[in-house]
Each structure stands twice: as structure tokens, then as C-alpha cells.
N, C-alpha and C positions, 0 to 999 in steps of 0.2 A: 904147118909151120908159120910164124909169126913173119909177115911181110916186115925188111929191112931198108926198103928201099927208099931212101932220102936222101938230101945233100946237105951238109953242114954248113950252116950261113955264117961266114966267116966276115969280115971290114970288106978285103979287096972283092969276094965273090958278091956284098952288098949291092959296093957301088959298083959293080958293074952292072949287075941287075937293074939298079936305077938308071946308069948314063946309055941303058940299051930301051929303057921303057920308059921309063918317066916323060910323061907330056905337061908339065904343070903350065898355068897362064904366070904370066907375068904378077898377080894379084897372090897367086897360092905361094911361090916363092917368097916373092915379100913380105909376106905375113906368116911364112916358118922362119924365117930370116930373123924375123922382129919375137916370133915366139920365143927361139930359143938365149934371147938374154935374156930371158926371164927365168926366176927362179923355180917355177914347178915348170918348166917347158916340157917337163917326159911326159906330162900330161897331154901331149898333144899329139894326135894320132901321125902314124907313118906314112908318109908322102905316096908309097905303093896302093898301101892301104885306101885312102880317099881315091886314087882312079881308080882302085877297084871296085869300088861304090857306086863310085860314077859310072863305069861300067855295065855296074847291076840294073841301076836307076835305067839306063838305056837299052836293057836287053828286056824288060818288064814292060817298059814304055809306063813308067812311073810320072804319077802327077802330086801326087797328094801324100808326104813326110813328115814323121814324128822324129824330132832327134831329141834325148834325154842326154843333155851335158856338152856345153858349148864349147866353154873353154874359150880359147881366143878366134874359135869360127872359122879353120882349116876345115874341117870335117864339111860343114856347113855351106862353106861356101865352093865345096866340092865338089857335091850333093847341087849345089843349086847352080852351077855352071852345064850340070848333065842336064835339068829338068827344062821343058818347055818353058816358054815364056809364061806361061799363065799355070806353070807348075805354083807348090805352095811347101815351105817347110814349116811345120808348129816348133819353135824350136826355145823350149826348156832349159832356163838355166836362174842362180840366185845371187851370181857375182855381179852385179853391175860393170864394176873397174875392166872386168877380164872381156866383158863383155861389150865393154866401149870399142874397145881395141878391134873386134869383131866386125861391127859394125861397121868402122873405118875402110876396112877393106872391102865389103858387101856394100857400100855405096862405091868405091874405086871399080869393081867389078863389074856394077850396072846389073846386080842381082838382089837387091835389097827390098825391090817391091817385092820377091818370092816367099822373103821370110818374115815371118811371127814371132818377134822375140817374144817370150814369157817370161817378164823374172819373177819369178813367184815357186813354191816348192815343187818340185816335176810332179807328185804324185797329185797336188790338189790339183793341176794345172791339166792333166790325164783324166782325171776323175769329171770336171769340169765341162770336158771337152764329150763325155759317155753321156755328161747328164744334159747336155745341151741336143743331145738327139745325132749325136756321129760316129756311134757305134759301126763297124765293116764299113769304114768311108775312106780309110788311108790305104796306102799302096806299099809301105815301105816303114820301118821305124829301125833306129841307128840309137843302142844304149852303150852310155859310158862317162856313169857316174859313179856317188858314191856304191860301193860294191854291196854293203849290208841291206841296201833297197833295191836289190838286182831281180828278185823276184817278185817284189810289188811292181817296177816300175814294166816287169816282164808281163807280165796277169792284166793290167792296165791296158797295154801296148795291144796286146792282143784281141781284145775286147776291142778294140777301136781299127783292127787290120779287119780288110778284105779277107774272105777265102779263097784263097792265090797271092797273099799279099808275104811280104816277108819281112822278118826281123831278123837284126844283125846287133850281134852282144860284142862285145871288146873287152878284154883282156881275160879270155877264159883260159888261158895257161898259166898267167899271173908269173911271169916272169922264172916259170919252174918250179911255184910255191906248192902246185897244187898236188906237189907228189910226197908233200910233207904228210906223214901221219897221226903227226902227233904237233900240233900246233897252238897257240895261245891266240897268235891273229888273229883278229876279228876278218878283216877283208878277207884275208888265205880262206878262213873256214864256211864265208859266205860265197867265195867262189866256185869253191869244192863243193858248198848245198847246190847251187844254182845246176851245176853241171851234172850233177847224179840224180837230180830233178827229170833234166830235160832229156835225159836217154832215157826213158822211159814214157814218155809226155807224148800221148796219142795223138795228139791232136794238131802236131805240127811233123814234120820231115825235116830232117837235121842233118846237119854238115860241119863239123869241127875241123876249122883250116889250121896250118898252122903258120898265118898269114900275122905280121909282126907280134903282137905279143896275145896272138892268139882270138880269133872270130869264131862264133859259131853263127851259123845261118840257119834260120829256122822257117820253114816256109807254111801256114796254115794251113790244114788241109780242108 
């Protein structure tokens, strides 16, 4: 029989999840604060979400991070409040504007020597990073960009992880799309490739949470 066992994540059972767990700094608040007047603000990851990264980052004893998709650099500067001092993120993105705003708070932070902005396309900036001799040199990579490049920037990411190293995908539930069958979406249908890919994908160990709008952890084997 088919395990039933979950709990429906309702508003009031959210925040109380949050106002029992959420450790954010004074920098990550202000900068979801400031995200969300913005018009794509859903684009930015759930506040659980990044300690839970941050968590990863610290249970790995993580130095060296690929993140593919900045955004306004929540995720980022999540990610880089958990990593030592002389941790590093390469961190991927083609917005300048979105990416200002990023910055802003990663120097408030006192975490901005950690990160490598790249504004350049994630895959040549990936590619760049193999041909430069850094293949199995990262410890960690964080994708969550355009979704129709979820398996280049996944294939890349890889090439460039440790074995023992993990990657972490975002938005692999796609909001409940991915139970459509019949769909026109391009995103829906590249999520749904990505995901029917990687249960079966030898070469890493897999964990599909169903941790805000859906992570799968994939760990190299």
C-alpha cells in the first residue's frame, strides 16, 4: 500500500513552521522584504528553504559552490552566511538590475568577498569554469533558473562536483504542473523531462523533498 502520510501545508500551519524555525540575519529579512515589492518576487526562494541549505552547506562542511540563478541573492547569501570565511560561491546570473540589489545586501552581510558574481549565460560561465581545469573541485551546486536549460546547466554542474558533492534543483513540483499530462508548457514539460531523467541517473543518489516548491537533492556517487 501506498504511504499516505503527510501534512497539508496550510497559511496558519506555514507560519508557524516558520515563527518555530526560521533563524534569518537581519540582512536575509531585508532583502525578502525588499524582494517581495518586486514584481517577479515568487522567483525567490522560501525563507525555510535557504536554512535549509545552509544547513546542508554545514553538515558537508562545504567550501567551494555553484549557484545557477541569482535572482535578488537570498539563496546566495544564505548559502554564503553558512560557508567559512574562505568558503567561495561561482554564482551565475544575466540580470545586472536584479543583481545589484544582490550585491547590496552581500556587502551589508560582510559576505561578498565569498561570491563570484558571473553575469554572463550560466551554461558558457559552467563550461568556462571545466575548461579552465575545475572539473570534481566544487562541493555543492544550487540550480534555479530558466527551466528549459535544467539539464544542461544539471550535466555541467556535475562535471564540475566532487564525488560526494551534491546538487540541489528547485522547483521540481513546479507548483503541481508536473502532474499535467497533457501540456503545451514549455517549463511544465522540461520539468517533467528533468525529473524522469534523474530517477533513473546512475550516477548520483536522489531525494525528492517536498520542501517549498519542490527540491530534489542529488548527491554524486
Amino acid at each position: 500500500m501506498m504511504s499516505t502520510k503527510y501534512t497539508r501545508l496550510d497559511q496558519p500551519l506555514y507560519n508557524y513552521l516558520l515563527s518555530n524555525s526560521l533563524r534569518e540575519s537581519s540582512a536575509l529579512t531585508q532583502l525578502r522584504a525588499e524582494t517581495a515589492t518586486l514584481p517577479m518576487a515568487r522567483m525567490q526562494i522560501a525563507p525555510e528553504q535557504g536554512q535549509f541549505m545552509g544547513l546542508l552547506i554545514k553538515l558537508m562542511g562545504a567550501k567551494r559552490v555553484i549557484e545557477v540563478g541569482v535572482y535578488t541573492g537570498y539563496s546566495t547569501l544564505a548559502v554564503a552566511e553558512a560557508l567559512p570565511d574562505d568558503g567561495l560561491i561561482v554564482a551565475c546570473d544575466i540580470n545586472a538590475e536584479t543583481c545589484a540589489i544582490a550585491q547590496r545586501y552581500w556587502q551589508q552581510a560582510g559576505v561578498a568577498h565569498k561570491i563570484d558574481l558571473r553575469l554572463a549565460p550560466a551554461a558558457q560561465t559552467l563550461q568556462a569554469l571545466l575548461d579552465d581545469g575545475h572539473s570534481e573541485s566544487f562541493d555543492f551546486a544550487f540550480i534555479d533558473a530558466d527551466k528549459s536549460t535544467y539539464n544542461d546547466y544539471y550535466e555541467l554542474s556535475l562535471a564540475l562536483l566532487r564525488p560526494g558533492g551534491l546538487i540541489v534543483v528547485d522547483n521540481v513540483l513546479w507548483g503541481g504542473a508536473v502532474l499535467e499530462t497533457s501540456t503545451d508548457d514549455e517549463d511544465t514539460q522540461a520539468i517533467q523531462c528533468f525529473n524522469a531523467l534523474r530517477k533513473d541517473d546512475q550516477r548520483v543518489d536522489l531525494s525528492l523533498l517536498a520542501v517549498a516548491d519542490g527540491l530534489s537533492l542529488l548527491r554524486k556517487r
